[in-house]
C-alpha positions, 0 to 999 in steps of 0.5 A: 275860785271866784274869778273862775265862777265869773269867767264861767258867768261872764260867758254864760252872759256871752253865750246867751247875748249872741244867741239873742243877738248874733244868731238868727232862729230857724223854722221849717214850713211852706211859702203859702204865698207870694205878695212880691219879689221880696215879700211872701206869707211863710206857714208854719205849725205855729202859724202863718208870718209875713216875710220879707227877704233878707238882704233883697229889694225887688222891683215895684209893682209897677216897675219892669220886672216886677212881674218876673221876680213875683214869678220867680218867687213863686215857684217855691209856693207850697215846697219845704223850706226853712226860714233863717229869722233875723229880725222885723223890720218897721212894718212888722214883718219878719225879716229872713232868708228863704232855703229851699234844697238847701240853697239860699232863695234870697241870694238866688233872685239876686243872681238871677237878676230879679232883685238887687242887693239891698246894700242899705240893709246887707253888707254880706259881700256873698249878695255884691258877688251875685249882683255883680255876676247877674250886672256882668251877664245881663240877668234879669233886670240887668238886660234893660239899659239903666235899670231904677232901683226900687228904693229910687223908684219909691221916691218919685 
């Protein structure tokens, strides 16, 4: 009887750590701005959070295509969306995947060439595919000869 109440406890342990840990929470609201191509302000009920896109690096402002993948992420302002949270990052954002229609928005910029996958951060394969797919048929960034990525870039 004792150690079938420590199993039943050990999972309880189990099942709580991985909803803590493993799983990301889920929130429906609008995309009430948009700073960059992988930084936007996310409304709730509960109030507003700034987000930044999960597994994405967009170009700098001052980088080519900065201005498209802004673009690009606007066009989801103000639609239904669900953010999938996984965390914050240093700066105190949040840290998330967009959905809008059910569709990855963060997998989709990266697909269409307006952002890279931020491999440092993800190690989610399904993003590679999408940069690799994007790379293949010259989207987006990937149309200009020996695109900088952003993280290279911030260092200069």
């Amino acid at each position: 009887m004792n150690h079938l109440l420590s199993i039943k406890y050990l999972l309880t342990v189990f099942a709580i750590s991985a909803g803590i840990i493993g799983y990301s929470q889920q929130y429906s609201g609008t995309v009430i701005r948009v700073i960059d191509g992988d930084t936007f302000v996310f409304q709730t009920e509960e109030g507003s959070v700034v987000v930044r896109m999960e597994g994405t690096d967009a170009p700098e402002r001052d980088q080519p295509f900065a201005g498209e993948s802004t673009d690009f992420l606007k066009q989801y302002l103000n639609r239904k969306a669900v953010l999938r949270v996984s965390g914050t990052d240093r700066y105190g954002r949040t840290i998330g995947t967009l959905h809008v229609n059910k569709r990855d928005i963060n997998l989709l910029s990266v697909k269409k060439g307006f952002a890279w996958h931020y491999k440092q951060y993800s190690s989610d394969k399904k993003y590679s595919a999408a940069e690799e797919y994007a790379r293949k048929r010259k989207k987006g960034l990937w149309s200009i000869p020996d695109p900088v990525p952003p993280w290279k870039w911030r260092k200069k």
